[in-house]
C-alpha positions as CSV (number, residue, x, y, z in Angstrom):
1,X,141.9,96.7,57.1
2,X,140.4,96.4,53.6
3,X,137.7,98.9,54.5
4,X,140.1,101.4,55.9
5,X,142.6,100.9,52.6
6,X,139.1,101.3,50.6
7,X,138.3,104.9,52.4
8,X,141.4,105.9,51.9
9,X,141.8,105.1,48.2
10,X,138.7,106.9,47.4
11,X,139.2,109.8,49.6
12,X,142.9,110.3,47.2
13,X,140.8,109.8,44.6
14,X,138.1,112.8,45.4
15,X,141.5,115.0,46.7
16,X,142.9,114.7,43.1
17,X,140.0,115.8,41.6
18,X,138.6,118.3,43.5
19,X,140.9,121.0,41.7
20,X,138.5,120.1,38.6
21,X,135.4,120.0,40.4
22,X,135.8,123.6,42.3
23,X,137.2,124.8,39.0
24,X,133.4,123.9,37.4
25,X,131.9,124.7,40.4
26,X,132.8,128.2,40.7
27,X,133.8,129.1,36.6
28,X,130.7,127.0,35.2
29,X,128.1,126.5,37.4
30,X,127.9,129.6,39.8
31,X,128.0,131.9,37.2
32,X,124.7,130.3,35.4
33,X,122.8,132.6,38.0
34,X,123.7,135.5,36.2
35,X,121.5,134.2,33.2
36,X,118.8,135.9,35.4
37,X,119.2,139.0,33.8
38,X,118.3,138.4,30.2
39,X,114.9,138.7,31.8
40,X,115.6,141.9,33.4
41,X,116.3,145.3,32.2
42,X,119.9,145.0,34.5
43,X,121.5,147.8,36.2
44,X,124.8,147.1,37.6
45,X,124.2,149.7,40.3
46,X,120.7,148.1,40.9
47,X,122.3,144.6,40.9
48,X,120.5,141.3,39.8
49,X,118.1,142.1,43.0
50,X,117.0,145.7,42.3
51,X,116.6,145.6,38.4
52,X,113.3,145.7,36.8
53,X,111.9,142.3,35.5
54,X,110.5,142.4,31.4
55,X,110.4,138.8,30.8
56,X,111.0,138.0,27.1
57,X,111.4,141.3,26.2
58,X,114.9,140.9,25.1
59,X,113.8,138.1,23.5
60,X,111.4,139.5,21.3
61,X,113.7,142.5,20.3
62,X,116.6,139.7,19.1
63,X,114.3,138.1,16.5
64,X,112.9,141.2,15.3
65,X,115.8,143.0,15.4
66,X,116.5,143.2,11.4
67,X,119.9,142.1,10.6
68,X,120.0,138.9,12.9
69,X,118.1,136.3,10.7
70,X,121.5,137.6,8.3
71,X,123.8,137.2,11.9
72,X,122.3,133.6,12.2
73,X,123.3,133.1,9.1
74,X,126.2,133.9,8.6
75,X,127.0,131.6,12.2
76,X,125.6,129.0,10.6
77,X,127.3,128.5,7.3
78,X,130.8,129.8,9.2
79,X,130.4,126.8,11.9
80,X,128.9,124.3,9.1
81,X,132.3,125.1,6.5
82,X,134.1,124.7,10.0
83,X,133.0,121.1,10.9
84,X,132.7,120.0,6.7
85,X,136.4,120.9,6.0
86,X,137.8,121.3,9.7
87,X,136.4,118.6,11.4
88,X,138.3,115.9,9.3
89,X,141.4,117.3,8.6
90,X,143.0,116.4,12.4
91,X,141.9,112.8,11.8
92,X,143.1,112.5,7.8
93,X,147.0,114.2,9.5
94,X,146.6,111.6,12.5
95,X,146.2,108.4,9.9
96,X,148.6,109.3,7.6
97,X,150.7,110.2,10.5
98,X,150.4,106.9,11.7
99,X,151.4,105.3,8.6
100,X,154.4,106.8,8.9
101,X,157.3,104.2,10.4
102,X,160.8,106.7,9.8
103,X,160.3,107.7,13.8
104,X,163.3,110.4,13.1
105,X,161.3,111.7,10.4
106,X,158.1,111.7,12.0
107,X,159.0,113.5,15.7
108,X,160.3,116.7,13.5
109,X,157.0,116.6,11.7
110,X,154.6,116.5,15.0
111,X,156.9,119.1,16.6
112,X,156.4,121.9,13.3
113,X,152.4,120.8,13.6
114,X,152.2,121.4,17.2
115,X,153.6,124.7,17.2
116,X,151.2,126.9,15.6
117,X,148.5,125.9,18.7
118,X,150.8,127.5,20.6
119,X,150.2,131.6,18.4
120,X,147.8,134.0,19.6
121,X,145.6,134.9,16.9
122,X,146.6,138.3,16.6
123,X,150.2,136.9,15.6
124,X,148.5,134.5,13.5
125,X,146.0,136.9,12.1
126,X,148.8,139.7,11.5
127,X,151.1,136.9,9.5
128,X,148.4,136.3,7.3
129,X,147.0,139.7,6.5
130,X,150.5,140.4,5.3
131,X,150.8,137.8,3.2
132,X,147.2,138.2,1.9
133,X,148.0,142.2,1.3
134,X,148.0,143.4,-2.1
135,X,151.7,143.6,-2.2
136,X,151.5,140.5,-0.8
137,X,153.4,137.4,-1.1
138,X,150.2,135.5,-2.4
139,X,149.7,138.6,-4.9
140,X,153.3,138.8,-5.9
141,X,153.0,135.1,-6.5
142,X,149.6,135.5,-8.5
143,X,151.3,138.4,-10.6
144,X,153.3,135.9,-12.0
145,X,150.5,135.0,-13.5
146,X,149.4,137.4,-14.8
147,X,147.0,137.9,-12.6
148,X,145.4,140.1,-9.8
149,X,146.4,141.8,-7.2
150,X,143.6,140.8,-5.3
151,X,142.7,142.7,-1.5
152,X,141.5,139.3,0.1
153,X,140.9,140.8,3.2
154,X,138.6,143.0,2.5
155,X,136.6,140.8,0.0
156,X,133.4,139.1,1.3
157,X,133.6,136.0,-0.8
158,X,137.0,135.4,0.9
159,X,136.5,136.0,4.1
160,X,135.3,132.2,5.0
161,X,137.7,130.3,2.9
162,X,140.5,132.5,4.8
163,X,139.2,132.3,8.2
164,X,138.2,128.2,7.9
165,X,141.8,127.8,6.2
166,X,143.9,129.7,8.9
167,X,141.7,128.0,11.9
168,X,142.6,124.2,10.1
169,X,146.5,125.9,9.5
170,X,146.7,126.8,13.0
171,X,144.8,123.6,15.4
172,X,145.1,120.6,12.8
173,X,148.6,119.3,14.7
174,X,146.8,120.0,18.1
175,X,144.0,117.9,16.9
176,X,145.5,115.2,15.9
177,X,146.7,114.2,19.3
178,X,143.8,112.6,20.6
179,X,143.1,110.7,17.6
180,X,147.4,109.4,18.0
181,X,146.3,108.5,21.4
182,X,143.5,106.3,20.6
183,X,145.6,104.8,17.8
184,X,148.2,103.3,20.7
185,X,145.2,101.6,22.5
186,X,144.9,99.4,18.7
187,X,145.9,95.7,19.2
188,X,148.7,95.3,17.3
189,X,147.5,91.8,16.9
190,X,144.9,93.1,14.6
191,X,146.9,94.4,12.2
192,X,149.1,91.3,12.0
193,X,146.1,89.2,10.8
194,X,144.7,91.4,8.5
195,X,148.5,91.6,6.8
196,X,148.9,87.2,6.8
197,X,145.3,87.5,5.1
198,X,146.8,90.0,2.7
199,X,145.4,93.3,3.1
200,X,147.1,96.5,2.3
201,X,147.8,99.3,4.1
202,X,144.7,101.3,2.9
203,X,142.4,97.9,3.9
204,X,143.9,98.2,7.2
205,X,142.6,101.4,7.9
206,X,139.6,101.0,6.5
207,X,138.7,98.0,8.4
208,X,141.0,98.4,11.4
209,X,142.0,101.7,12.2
210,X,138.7,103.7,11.3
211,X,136.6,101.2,13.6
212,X,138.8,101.5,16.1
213,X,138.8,105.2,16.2
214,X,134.7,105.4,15.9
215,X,134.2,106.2,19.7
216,X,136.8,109.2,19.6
217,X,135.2,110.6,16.7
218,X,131.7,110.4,17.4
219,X,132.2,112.0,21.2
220,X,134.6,115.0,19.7
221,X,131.6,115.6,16.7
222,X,129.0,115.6,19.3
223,X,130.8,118.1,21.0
224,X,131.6,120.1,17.8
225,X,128.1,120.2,17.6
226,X,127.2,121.7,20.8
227,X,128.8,124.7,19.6
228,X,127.6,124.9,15.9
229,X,126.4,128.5,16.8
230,X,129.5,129.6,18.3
231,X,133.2,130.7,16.7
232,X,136.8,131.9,18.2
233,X,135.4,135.8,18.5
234,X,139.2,136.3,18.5
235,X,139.8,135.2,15.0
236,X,136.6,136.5,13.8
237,X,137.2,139.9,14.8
238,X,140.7,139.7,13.4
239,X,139.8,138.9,10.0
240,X,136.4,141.0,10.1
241,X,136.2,144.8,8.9
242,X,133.4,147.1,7.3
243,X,133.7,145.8,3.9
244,X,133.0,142.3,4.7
245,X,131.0,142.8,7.2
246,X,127.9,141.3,5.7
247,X,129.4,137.9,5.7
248,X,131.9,137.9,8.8
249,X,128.9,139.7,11.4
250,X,128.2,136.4,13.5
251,X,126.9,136.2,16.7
252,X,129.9,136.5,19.2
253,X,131.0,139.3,17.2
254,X,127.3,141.3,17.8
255,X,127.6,140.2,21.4
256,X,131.1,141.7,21.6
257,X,130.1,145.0,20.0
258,X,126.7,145.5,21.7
259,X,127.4,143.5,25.0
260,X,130.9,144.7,25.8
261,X,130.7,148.2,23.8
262,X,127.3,149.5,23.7
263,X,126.8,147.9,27.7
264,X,123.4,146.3,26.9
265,X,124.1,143.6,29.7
266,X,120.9,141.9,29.1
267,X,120.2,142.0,25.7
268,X,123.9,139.9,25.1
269,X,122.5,137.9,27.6
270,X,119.6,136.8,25.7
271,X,121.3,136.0,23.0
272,X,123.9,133.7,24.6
273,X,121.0,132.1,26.3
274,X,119.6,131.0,22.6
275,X,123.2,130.0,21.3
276,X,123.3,127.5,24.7
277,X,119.9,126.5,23.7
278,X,120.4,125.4,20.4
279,X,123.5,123.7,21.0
280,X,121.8,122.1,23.5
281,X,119.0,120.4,21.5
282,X,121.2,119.8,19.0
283,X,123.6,117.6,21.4
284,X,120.7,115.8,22.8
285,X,119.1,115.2,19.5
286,X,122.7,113.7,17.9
287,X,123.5,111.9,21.1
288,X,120.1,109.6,20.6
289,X,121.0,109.2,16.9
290,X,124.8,108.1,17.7
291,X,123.4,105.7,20.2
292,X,120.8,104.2,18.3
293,X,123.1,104.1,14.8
294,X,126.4,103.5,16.1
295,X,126.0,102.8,19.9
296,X,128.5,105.7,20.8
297,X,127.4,108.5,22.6
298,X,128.9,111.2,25.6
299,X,126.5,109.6,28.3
């Protein structure tokens, strides 16, 4: 009878997941096939079968294609700005959240964080191109002042301070629930120690809390990192126009345009090949040094 209650169990146990498996199974993994042609010169009348093979040709054009050391670039400092000012900011709103002990005050407050996840980034992107207009409410604010008007949007050295501050405006609530999560799994024992040996409440999260959240950070960095060449092509595109173009060109945005627009199948290919690449090695590489330094890591 135990075996049979054992067969059973496991067989619930592979019926509830196997919504999540097909899902990767057809969405993730299947497709991978179709990396074939960024070593073909692909003809979607031909088909993956019937198209000509080059081999690295593609390859070769994207690195000496002239502006995409610049494209790099510009994916690079975007995604670094992203994880430097980004990256903490859920976890900073999830500790002070947690400090907070007025429950009444506190539900309000998680609800109005929550709810900008929940805007499509044309919504979000219109909002803020308004506000950032040269009649403005930010201009109207800085006349004031005495100063500007100022057209944000269409000035390079603003484009990454707007687009990293409206992606941290928009997700930081959303990202602070995994971190509130982890916080409820915290013996509550622990805290009560550290307050009969008198430490403060900024001791406790130094020494409790910040521990205690280690594993949850490292994994979500790690993952952060496997997409350090990629950004929301959405919000990009958005903020993005031809007099900031030489800073807000990244490399979803060129794969968009000559990909989707210009129909050069392979080429776009290629180049999402080397952005899974990277992020790849980087992963690994930051995986063994998490293990080694902090014993965390995603595996």
């Amino acid at each position: 009878m135990q075996r049979k209650f054992q067969l059973g169990d496991k067989v619930m146990l592979l019926l509830i997941a196997l919504p999540g498996i097909l899902h990767f199974i057809i969405f993730r993994y299947i497709p991978l096939g179709g990396n074939i042609i960024a070593f073909q010169d692909y003809n979607m009348f031909q088909g993956f079968l019937g198209s000509p093979f080059v081999g690295f040709k593609h390859f070769v054009t994207m690195f000496t294609y002239d502006e995409f050391f610049q494209i790099l670039k510009n994916s690079i400092l975007l995604s670094l700005y992203s994880i430097i000012f980004g990256f903490p900011a859920p976890l900073i709103l999830a500790l002070l959240l947690n400090e907070v002990r007025s429950m009444w005050f506190k539900r309000p407050v998680q609800t109005l964080l929550y709810m900008p996840h929940f805007l499509s980034w044309v919504i979000v992107g219109g909002i803020f191109i308004n506000l950032l207009a040269t009649k403005g409410f930010v201009n109207q604010f800085l006349g004031l002042f005495g100063m500007g008007p100022y057209d944000f949007v269409t000035m390079p050295e603003f484009f990454r301070p707007i687009v990293i501050s409206v992606s941290i405006w928009k997700e930081i609530g959303w990202g602070t629930i995994l971190y509130l999560a982890a916080l409820t799994a915290i013996n509550p024992s622990l805290y009560e120690a550290a307050m009969v040996d008198g430490a403060n409440r900024w001791r406790r999260m130094w020494h409790i809390t910040l521990p205690s959240l280690l594993p949850t950070i490292m994994v979500l960095f790690l993952l952060r990192i496997g997409s350090v060449l990629e950004a929301n092509v959405e919000q990009v595109l958005i903020f993005q126009n031809p007099l900031n173009r030489s800073v807000a060109e990244i490399i979803d945005t060129y794969v968009y345009r000559v990909g989707l627009l210009s129909a050069q199948f392979s080429f776009s290919t290629a180049i999402g090949m080397f952005q899974a690449l990277v992020g790849f090695i980087l992963i690994m590489l930051l995986n063994q040094v998490s293990k080694r330094t902090t014993g965390e890591s995603i595996y």
